[in-house]
C-alpha positions as CSV (number, residue, x, y, z in Angstrom):
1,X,-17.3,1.2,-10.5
2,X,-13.6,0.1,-11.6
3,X,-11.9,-3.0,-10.9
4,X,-9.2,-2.7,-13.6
5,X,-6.7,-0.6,-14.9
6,X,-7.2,0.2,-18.8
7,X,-4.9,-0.6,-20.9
8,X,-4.0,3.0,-21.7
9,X,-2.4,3.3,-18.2
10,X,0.3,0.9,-19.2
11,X,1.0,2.2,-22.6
12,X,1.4,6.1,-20.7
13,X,3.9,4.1,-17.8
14,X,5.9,2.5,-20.8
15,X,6.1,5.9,-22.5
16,X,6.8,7.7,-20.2
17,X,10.0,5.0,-18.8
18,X,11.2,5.0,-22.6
19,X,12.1,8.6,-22.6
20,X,13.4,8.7,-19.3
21,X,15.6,6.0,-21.3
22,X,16.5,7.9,-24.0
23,X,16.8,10.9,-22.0
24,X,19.8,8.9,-20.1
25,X,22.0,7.7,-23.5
26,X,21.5,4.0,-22.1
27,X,19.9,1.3,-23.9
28,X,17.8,-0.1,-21.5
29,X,15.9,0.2,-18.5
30,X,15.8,-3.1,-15.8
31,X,14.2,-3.5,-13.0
32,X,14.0,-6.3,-10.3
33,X,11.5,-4.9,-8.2
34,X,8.2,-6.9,-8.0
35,X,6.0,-3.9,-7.9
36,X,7.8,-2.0,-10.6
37,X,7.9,-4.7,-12.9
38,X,3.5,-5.1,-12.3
39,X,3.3,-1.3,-12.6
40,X,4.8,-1.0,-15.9
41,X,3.6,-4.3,-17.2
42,X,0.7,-5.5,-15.1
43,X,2.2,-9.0,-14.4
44,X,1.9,-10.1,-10.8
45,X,4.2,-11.9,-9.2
46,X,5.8,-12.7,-5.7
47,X,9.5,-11.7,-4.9
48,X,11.2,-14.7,-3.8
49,X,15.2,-16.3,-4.5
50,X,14.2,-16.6,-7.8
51,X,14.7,-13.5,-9.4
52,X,12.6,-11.6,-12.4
53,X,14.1,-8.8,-14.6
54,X,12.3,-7.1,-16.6
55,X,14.0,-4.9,-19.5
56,X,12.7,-2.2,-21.7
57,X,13.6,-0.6,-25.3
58,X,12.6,1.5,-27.4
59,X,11.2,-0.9,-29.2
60,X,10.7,-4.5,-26.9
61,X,9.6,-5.3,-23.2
62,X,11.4,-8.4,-22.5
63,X,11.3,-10.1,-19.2
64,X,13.7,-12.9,-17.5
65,X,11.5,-15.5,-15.3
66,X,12.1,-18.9,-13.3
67,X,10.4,-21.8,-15.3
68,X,7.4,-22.0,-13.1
69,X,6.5,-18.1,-14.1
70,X,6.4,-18.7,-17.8
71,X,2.8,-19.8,-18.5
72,X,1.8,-17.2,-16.0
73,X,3.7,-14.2,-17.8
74,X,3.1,-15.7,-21.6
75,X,-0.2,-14.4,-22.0
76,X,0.5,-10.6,-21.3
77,X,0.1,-8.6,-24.6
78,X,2.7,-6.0,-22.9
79,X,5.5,-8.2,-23.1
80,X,7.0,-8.9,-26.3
81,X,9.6,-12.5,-25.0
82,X,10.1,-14.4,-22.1
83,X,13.5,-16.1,-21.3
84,X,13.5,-18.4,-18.4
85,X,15.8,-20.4,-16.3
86,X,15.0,-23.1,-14.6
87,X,15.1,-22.2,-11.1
88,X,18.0,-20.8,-8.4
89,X,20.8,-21.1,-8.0
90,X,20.8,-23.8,-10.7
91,X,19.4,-21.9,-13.4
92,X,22.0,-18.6,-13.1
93,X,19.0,-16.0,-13.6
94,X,21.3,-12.8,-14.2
95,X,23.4,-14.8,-16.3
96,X,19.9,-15.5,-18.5
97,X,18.9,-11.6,-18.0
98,X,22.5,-10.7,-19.1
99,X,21.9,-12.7,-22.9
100,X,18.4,-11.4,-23.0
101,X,20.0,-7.5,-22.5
102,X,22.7,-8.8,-25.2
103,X,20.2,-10.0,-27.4
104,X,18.3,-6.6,-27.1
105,X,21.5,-5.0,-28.0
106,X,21.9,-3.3,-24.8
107,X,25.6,-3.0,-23.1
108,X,24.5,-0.4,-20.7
109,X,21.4,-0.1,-18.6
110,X,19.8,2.1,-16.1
111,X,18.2,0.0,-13.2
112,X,16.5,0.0,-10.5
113,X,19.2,-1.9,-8.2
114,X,22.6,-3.7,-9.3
115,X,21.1,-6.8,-9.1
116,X,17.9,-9.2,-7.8
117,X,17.2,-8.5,-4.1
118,X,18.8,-10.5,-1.5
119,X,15.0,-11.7,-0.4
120,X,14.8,-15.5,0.8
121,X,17.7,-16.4,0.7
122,X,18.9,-15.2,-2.6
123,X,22.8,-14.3,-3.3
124,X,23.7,-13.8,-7.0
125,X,26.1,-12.2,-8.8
126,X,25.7,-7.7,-9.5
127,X,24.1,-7.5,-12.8
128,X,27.4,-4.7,-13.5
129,X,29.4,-8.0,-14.0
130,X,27.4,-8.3,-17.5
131,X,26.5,-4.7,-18.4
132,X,27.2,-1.3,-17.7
133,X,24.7,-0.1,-14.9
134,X,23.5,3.3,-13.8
135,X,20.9,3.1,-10.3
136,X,17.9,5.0,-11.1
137,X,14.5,5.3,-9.0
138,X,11.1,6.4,-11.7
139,X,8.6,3.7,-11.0
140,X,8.9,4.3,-7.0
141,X,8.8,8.4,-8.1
142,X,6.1,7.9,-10.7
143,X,3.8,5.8,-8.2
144,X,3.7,9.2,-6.0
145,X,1.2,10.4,-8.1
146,X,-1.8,8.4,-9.1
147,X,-3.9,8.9,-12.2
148,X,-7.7,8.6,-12.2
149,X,-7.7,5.2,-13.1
150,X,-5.9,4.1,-9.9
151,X,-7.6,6.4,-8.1
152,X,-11.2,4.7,-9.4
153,X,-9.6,1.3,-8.1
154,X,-8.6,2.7,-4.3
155,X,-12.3,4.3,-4.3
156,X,-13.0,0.4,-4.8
157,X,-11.0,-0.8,-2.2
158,X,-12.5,1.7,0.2
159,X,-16.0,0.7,-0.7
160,X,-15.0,-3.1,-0.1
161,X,-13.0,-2.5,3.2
162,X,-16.4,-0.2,4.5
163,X,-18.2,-3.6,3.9
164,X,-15.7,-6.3,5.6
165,X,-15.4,-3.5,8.5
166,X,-19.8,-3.2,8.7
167,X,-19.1,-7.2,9.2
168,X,-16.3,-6.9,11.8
169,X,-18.3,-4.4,14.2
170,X,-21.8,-6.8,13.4
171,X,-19.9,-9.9,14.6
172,X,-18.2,-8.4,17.8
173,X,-19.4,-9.2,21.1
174,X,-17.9,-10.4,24.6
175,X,-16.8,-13.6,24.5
176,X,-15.8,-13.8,20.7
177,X,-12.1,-14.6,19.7
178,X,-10.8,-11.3,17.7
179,X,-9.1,-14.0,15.2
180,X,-12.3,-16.0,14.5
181,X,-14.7,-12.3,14.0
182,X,-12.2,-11.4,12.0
183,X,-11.8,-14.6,9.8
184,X,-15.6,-14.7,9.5
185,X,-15.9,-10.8,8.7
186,X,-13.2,-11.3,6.1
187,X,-15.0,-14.2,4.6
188,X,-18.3,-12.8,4.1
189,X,-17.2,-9.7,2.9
190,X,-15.4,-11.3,0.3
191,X,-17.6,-13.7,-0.7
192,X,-20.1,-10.5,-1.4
193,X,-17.4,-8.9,-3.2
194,X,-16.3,-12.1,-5.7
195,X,-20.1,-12.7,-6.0
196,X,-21.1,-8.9,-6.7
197,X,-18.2,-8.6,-9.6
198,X,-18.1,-11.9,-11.2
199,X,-15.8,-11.8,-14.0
200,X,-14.7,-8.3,-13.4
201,X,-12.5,-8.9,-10.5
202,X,-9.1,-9.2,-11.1
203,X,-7.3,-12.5,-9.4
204,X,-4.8,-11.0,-6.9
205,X,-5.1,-13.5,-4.1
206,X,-3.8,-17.2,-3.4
207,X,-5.8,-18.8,-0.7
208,X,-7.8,-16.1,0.9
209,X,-10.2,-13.7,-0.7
210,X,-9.5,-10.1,-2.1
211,X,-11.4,-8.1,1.5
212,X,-10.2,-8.3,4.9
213,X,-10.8,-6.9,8.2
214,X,-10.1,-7.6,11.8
215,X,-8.6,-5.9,15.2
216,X,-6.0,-5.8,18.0
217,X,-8.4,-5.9,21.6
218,X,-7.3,-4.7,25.1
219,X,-4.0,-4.1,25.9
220,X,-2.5,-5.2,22.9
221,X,-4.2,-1.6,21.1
222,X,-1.3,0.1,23.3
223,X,1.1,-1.3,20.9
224,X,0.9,0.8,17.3
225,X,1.6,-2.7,15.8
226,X,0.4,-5.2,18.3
227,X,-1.0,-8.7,17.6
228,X,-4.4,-10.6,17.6
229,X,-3.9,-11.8,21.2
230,X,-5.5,-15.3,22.4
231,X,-7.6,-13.9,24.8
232,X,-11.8,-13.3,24.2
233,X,-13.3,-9.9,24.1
234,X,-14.5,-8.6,27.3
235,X,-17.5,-5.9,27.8
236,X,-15.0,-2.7,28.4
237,X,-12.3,-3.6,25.6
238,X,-11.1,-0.7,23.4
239,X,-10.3,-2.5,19.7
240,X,-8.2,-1.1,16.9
241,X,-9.7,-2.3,13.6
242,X,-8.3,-2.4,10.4
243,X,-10.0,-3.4,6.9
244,X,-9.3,-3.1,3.4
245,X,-9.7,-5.0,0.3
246,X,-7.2,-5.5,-2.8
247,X,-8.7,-4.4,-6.7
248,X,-6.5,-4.9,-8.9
249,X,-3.2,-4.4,-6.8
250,X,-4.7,-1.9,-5.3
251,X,-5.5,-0.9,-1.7
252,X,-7.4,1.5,0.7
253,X,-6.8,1.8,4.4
254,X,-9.6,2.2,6.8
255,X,-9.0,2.0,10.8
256,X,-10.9,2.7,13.7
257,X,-11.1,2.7,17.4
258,X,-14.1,1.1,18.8
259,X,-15.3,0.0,22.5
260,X,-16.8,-2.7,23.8
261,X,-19.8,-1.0,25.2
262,X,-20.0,2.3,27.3
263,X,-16.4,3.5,27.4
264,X,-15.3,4.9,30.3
265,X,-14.1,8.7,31.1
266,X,-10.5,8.4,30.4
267,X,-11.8,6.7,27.0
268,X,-13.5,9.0,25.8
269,X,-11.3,11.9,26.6
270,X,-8.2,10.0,24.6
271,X,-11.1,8.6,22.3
272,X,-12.0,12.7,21.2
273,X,-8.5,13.8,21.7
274,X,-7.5,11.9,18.4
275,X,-10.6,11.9,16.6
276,X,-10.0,16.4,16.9
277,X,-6.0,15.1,15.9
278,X,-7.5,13.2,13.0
279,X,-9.6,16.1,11.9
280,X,-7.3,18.9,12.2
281,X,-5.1,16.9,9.8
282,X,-7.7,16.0,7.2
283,X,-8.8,19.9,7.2
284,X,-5.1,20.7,6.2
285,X,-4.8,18.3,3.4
286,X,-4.8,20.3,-0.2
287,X,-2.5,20.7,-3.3
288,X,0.2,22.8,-2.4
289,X,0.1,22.2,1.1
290,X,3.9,21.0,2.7
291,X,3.8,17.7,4.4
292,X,5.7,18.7,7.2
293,X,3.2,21.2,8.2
294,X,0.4,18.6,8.6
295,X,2.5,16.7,10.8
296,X,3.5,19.8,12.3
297,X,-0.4,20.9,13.3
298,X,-1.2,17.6,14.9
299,X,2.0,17.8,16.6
300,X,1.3,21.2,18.0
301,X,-2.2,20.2,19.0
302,X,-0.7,17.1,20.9
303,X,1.5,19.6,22.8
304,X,-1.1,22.3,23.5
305,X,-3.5,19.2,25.0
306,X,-0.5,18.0,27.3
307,X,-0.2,14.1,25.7
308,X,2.8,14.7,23.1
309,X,4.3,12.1,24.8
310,X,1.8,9.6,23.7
311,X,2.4,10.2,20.3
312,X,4.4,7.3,18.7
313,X,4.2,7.9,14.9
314,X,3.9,10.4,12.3
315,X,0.6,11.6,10.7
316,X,-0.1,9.0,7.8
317,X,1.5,7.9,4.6
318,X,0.6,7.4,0.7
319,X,-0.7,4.2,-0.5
320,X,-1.7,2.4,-3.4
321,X,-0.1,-0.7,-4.9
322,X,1.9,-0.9,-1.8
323,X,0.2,-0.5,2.0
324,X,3.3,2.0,2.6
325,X,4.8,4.7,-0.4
326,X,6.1,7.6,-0.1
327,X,5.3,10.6,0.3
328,X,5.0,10.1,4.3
329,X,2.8,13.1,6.6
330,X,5.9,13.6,8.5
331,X,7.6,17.1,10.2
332,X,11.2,16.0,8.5
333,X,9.7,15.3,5.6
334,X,11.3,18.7,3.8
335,X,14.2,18.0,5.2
336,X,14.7,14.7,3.6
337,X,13.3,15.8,-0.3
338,X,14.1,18.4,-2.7
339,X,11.6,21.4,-2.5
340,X,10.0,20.2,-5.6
341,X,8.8,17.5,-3.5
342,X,8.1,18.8,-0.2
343,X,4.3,19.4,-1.1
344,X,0.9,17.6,-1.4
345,X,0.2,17.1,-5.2
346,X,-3.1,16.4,-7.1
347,X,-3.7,12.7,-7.5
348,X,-1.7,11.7,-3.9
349,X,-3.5,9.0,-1.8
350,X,-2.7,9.5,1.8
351,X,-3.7,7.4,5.0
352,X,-4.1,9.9,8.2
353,X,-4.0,8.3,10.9
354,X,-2.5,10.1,14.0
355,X,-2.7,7.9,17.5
356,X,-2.4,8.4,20.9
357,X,-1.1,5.4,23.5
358,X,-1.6,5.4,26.7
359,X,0.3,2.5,29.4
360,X,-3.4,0.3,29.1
361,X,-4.8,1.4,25.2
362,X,-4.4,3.0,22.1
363,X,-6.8,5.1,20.0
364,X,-6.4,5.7,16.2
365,X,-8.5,6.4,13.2
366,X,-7.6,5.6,10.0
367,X,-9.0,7.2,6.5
368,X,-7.4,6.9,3.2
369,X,-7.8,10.4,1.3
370,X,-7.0,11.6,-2.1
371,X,-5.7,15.2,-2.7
372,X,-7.5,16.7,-5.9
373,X,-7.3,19.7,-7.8
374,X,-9.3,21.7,-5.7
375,X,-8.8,20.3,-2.1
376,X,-9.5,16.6,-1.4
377,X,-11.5,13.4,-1.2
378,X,-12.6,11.1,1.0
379,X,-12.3,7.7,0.3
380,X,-12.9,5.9,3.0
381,X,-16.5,6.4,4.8
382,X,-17.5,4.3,7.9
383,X,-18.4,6.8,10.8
384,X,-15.7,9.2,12.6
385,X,-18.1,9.7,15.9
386,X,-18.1,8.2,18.9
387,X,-21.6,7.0,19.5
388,X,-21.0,4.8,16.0
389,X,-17.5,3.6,17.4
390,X,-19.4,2.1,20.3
391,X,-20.4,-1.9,19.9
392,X,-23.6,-2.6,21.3
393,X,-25.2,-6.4,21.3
């Protein structure tokens, strides 16, 4: 069992970003992003209008926060000083990053964007008006690939998410509000996870607890991203779960298309239309193997059984510290990359989750897999077959 990333994983990002530094002639790296900034320094934060900038040397990892970050950050033993401001637009927060670069010595920088994001209303000044800036992109590259560390955390996840999901299909029955199952499934799951690791979970939540799961019902699961609708479940419903639990920044993705009783004819014939879509493309998953010809195989299969058309999305995506990353399971995926980077690699998480939609439901399975040296695991476990999909009360 892991709930945290060692130390070591930190030191190898830092290393790793530092000759990427060197290797550019600038003397610094910055970044703005929230989840770069946590992957190369493990502190957590939330991307609002006030902005965080982290910079690295060779020799220092300094970091710019809003005053109500600074006891948070203070504590990390991977940052070497914090500068603050005290809040936007009062405060001037590039203005502060800009001294701390000077201070570091640094008049020219390679960064992840020429500036803080424009997120909640924030509108501050290009970061170029201080320092010489070149754009680059490593921590979104570099989070492609996951080492076996971060792999151990989304095995975790997956294990948690089976649990909250066990909970979800317990508590469903007619008459039940999807929001309430799902609020008590989410609850109890999490309750066993905080109580089963103690002191070795890793806060990551404000408010609710580190598990979830819950479900679109009826005919809101013919929309790929419908809502909880305030309607009760009904004996006959087709449901759309989702569950998943956060270690350490880290999440799993597990999905899956369940019925409210005996499920018709037409049910079951989209119902094993998907799960064989589902199945096709987890056999094709490997190291080596081009992303565009999973997507490719499903999408063949789709055509061959006559329901391309109700096909709305791609195969499945990578995930980790974020629900979406790239690499995506998609046919234009070669298109878009160089050819280095058109293929499954050893230590990519992928969600595969191939759907079909009719005009009254939708069916789709999701399971989060990891490619490996020699094929692939699964990570996510709660049954594929119908019969188990079925709720019975």
């Amino acid at each position: 069992m892991s709930t945290r990333l060692p130390e070591s994983e930190f030191e190898t990002r830092l290393a790793a970003v530092r000759e990427k530094i060197r290797d550019s002639g600038a003397d610094a790296g910055v970044w703005f992003g929230a989840t770069s900034i946590e992957y190369l320094t493990g502190f957590d934060h939330i991307q609002t209008e006030r902005p965080v900038v982290l910079a690295v040397t060779d020799e220092r990892v300094e970091i710019t926060v809003p005053r109500l970050e600074v006891e948070r950050v203070q504590p990390n033993p991977r940052i070497d000083a914090v500068h603050h401001y005290f809040d936007y637009p009062g405060g001037k927060p590039i203005a502060v990053a800009a001294e701390m670069l000077s201070e570091l010595d640094a008049e020219s920088v390679v960064a992840d964007a020429d500036g803080a994001p424009g997120v909640m209303g924030y509108d501050g000044p290009a970061l170029s008006e201080f320092v010489g800036v070149e754009i680059q992109s490593w921590v979104d590259r570099m989070r492609w690939t996951k080492s076996d560390a971060e792999i151990d955390c989304i095995r975790e996840s997956a294990k948690w998410g089976n649990l909250a999901h066990q909970y979800l299909a317990d508590y469903t029955e007619p008459g039940a509000h999807p929001a309430t199952v799902s609020q008590r499934a989410s609850t109890d799951a999490s309750r066993a996870m905080l109580d089963t690791l103690g002191d070795q979970y890793v806060p990551r939540t404000r408010g609710d607890g580190p598990a979830f799961a819950g479900y679109i019902t009826g005919p809101q699961t013919a929309l790929p991203h419908g809502h909880t609708a305030n309607r009760r479940i009904e004996e006959g419903d087709v449901l759309i779960t989702g569950a998943a639990a956060n270690v350490d920044g880290y999440h799993s993705e597990l999905e899956r298309t369940m019925f409210v009783g005996d499920p018709t004819d037409e049910q079951e014939h989209y119902f094993e239309l998907m799960l064989e879509s589902q199945t096709i493309a987890i056999d094709a998953l490997g190291p080596g193997v081009p992303l565009s010809y999973v997507d490719e195989l499903v999408s063949d299969y789709f055509e061959e059984q006559g329901v391309a058309d109700l096909a709305q999305h791609h195969v499945g995506h990578n995930i980790g510290m974020g629900g979406h990353e790239p690499p995506y399971i998609d046919r234009g995926w070669s298109d878009h990359v160089d050819e280095g980077d058109a293929e499954m690699e050893p230590g990519h998480v992928y969600t595969i989750e191939p759907g079909l939609y009719t005009d009254t439901y939708g069916y789709r399975h999701s399971d989060t897999v990891a490619v490996t040296e020699t094929g692939t695991e699964m990570l996510t476990y709660f049954p594929r077959d119908l019969e188990s999909n079925i709720i019975r009360w």
